[in-house]
C-alpha positions in Angstrom: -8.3 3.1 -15.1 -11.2 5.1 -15.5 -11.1 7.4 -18.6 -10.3 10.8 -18.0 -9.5 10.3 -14.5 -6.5 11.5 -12.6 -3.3 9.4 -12.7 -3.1 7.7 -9.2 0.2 8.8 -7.2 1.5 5.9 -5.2 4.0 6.2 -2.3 6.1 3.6 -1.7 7.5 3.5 1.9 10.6 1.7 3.2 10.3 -1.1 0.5 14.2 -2.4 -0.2 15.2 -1.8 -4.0 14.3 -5.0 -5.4 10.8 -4.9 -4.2 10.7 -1.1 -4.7 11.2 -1.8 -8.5 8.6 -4.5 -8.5 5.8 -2.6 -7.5 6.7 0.5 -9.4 6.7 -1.7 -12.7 3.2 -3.1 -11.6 1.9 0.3 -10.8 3.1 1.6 -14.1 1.2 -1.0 -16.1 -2.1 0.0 -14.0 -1.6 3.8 -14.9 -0.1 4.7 -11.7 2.2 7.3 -10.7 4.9 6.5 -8.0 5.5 9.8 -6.1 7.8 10.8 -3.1 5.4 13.6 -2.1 1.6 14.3 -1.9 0.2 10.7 -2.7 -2.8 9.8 -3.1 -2.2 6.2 -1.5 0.4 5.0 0.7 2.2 1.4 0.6 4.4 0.9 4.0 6.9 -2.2 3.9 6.6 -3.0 7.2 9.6 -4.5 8.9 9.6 -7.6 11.1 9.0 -6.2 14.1 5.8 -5.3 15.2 7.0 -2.5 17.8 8.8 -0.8 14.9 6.1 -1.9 12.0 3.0 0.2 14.2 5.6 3.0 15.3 6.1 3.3 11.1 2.2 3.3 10.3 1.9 6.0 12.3 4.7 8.2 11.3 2.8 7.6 7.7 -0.7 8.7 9.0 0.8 11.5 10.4 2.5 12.7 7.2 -0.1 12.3 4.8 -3.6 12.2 7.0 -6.6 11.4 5.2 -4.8 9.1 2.7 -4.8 5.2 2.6 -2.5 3.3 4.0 -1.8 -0.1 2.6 0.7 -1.9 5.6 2.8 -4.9 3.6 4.2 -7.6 6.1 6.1 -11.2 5.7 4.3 -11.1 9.5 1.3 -11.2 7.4 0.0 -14.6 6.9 -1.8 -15.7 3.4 -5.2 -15.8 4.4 -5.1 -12.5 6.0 -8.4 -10.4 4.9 -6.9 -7.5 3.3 -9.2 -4.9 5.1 -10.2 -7.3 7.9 -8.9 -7.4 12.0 -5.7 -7.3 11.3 -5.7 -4.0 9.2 -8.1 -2.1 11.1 -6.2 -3.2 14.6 -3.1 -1.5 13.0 -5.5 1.7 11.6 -4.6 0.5 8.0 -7.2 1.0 4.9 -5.5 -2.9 3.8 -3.1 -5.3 4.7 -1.4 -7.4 2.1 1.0 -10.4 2.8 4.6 -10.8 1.4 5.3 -12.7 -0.5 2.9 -10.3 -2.7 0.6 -11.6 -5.4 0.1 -8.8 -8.3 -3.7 -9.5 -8.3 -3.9 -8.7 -4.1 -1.6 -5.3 -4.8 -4.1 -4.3 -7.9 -7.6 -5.4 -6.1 -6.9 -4.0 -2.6 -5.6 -0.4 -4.4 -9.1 -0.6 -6.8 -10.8 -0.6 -3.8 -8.8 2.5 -2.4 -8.5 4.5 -5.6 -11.6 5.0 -7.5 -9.7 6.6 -10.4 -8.5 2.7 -11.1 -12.1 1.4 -11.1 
């Protein structure tokens, strides 16, 4: 993290508990801030099905427009570009792929967040 910058506030959306944790410890050792209210990024745990995955996305844009979305999916499939087709079909700043890799998380949110550059 960029000296003297802000401390990142993360939102993480619909992730279940153990996953939840996950990413809050990797956030944490990044300098981030997880949040429940005026993020600065959002991460949406998408659910299986695509219907309800978009339907979710925008719910998220709509509460907190302007902001990055990052959409996680198992739907997702490994060689996904992480702000390629796929993300900008859904309207999402990145896509990332469960299972997730820490480096993917921490890359796609440097490119998001310049406080983490």
């Amino acid at each position: 993290m960029t000296p003297g910058a802000e401390v990142p506030r993360i939102l993480i959306a619909d992730a279940d508990p153990a996953l939840c944790g996950l990413l809050e410890e990797w956030l944490a050792e990044e300098g981030c801030q997880v949040v429940d209210h005026d993020p600065d990024l959002v991460l949406v745990d998408l659910p299986l099905s695509r219907e309800a995955g978009a339907s979710l996305l925008g719910q998220h844009a709509a509460r907190h427009p302007g902001k990055p979305l990052v959409a996680l999916s198992s739907n997702f499939f490994a060689g996904v570009t992480a702000n390629g087709a796929v993300a900008r079909a859904l309207g999402v700043h990145a896509v990332l792929p469960k299972p997730l890799a820490r480096e993917a998380l921490i890359g796609a949110l440097r490119k998001l967040l310049p406080q983490l550059e």
